[in-house]
FIMIFI-704307 format. One record per residue: x, y, z of N, C-alpha, C, O, CB in turn. Coordinates in steps of 0.2 Angstrom, whole numbers, padded with zeros to 4 digits, always signed. Glycine has a CB too. Example, Ala and Ser with C-alpha at 12.3 -4.5 7.8 and 13.67 -1.06 7.14 Angstrom:
2
+0066-0028+0039+0062-0022+0039+0066-0016+0039+0071-0017+0042+0057-0022+0045;+0064-0011+0035+0068-0005+0036+0064+0000+0039+0067+0006+0040+0070-0003+0029;
END
This chain:
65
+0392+0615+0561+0398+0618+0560+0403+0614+0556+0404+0608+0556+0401+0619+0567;+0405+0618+0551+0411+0615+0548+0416+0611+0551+0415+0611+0557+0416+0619+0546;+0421+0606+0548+0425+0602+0549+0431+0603+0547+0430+0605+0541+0424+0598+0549;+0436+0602+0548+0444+0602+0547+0447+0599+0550+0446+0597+0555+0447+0607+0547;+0454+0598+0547+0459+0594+0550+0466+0601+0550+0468+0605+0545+0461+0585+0545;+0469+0601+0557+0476+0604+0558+0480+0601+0553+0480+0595+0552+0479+0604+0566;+0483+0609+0549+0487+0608+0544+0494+0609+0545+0499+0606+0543+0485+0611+0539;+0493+0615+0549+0501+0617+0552+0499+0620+0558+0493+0621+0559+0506+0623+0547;+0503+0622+0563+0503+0624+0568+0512+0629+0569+0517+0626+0567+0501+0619+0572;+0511+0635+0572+0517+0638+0571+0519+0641+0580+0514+0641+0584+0516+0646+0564;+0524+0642+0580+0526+0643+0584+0525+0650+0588+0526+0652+0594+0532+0641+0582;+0521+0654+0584+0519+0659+0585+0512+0660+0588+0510+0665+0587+0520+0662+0581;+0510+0657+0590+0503+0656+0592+0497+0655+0587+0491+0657+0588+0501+0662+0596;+0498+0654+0583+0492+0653+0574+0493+0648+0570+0499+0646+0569+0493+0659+0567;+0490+0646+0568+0491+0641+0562+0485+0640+0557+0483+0645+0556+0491+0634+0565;+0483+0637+0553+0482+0635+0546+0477+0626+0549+0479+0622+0553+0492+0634+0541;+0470+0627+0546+0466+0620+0546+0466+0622+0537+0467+0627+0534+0456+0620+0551;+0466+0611+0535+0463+0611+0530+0457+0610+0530+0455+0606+0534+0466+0606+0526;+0452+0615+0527+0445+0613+0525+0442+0608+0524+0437+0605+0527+0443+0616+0521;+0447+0605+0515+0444+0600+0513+0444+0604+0505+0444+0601+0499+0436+0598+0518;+0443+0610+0505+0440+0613+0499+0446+0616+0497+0445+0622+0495+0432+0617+0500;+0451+0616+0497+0458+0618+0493+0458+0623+0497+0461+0620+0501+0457+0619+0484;+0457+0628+0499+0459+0633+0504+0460+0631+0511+0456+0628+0514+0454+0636+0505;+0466+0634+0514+0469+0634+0521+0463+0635+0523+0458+0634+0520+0474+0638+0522;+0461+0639+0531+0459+0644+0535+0465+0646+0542+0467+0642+0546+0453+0641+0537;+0466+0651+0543+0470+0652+0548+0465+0652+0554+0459+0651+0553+0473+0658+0547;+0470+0652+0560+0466+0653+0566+0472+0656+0570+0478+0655+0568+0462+0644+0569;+0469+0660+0575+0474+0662+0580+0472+0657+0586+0468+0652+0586+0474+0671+0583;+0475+0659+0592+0476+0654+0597+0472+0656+0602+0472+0653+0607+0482+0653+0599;+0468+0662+0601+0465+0665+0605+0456+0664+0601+0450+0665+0602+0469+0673+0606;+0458+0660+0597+0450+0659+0595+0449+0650+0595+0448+0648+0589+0447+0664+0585;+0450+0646+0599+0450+0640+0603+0447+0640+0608+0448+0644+0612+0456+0637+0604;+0443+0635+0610+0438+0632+0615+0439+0627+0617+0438+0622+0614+0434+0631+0613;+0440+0626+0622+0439+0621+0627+0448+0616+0627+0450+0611+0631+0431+0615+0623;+0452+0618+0622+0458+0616+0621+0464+0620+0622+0464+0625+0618+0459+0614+0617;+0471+0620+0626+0476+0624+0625+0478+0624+0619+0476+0620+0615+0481+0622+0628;+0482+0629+0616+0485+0629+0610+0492+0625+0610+0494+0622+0605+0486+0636+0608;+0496+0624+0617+0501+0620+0617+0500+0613+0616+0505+0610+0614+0504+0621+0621;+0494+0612+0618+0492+0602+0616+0488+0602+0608+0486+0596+0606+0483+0598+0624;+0486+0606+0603+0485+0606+0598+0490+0600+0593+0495+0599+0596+0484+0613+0596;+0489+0597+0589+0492+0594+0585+0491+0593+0580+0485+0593+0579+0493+0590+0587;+0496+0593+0574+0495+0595+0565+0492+0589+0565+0495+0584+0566+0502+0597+0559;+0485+0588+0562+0480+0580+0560+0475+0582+0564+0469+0581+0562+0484+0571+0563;+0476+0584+0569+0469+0584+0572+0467+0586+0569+0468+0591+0565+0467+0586+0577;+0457+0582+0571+0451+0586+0567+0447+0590+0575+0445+0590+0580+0445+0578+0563;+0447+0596+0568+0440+0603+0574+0435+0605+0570+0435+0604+0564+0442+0611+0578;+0433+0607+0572+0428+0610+0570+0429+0618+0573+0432+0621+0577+0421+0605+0572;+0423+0621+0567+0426+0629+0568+0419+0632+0567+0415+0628+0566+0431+0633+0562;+0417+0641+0567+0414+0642+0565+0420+0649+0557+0426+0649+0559+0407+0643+0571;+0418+0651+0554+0422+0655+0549+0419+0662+0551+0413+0663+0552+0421+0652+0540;+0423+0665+0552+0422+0672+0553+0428+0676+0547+0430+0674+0541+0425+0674+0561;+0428+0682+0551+0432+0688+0545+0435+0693+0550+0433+0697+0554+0426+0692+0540;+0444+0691+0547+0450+0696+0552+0451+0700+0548+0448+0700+0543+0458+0694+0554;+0456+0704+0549+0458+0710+0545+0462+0707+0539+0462+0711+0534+0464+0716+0550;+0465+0702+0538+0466+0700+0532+0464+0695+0527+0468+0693+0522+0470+0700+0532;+0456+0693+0531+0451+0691+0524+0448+0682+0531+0448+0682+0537+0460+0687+0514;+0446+0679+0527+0443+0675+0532+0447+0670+0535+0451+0667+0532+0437+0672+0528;+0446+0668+0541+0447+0664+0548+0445+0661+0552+0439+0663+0554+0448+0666+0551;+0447+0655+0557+0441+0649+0559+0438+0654+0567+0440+0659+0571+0446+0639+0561;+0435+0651+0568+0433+0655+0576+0431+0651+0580+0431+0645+0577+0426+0659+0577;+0430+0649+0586+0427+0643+0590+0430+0639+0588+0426+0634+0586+0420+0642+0589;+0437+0637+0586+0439+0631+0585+0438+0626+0593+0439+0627+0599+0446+0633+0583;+0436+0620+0587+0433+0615+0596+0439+0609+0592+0440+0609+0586+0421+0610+0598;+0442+0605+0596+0443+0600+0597+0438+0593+0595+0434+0592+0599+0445+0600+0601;+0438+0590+0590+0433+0583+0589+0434+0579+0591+0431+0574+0590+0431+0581+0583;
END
């Protein structure tokens, strides 16, 4: 599975991993595993698998590393 680091996190339940490869990925809060979205923190590293939302591609299975 891919790797990334939390880039932003928003107040609205979604946020933004850096890849690594010059592209963001979004994530909602409802596609996280094994972690709350209120303990998440911008630096952390997860890992994801990449799917596809209604407005283009997105992490899934976000896990905590």
């Amino acid at each position: 599975m891919p790797e990334g680091t939390i880039k932003r996190l928003t107040e609205k339940g979604f946020g933004f991993i850096d890849t690594g490869t010059g592209k963001d990925l979004f994530f909602h809060m409802s596609a996280l595993e094994g972690v709350r979205y209120d303990d998440l923190q911008e630096g952390q590293r997860v890992s994801y698998k990449v799917g596809q939302g209604s407005k283009g591609p997105c992490a899934e299975g976000v896990k905590v590393i």
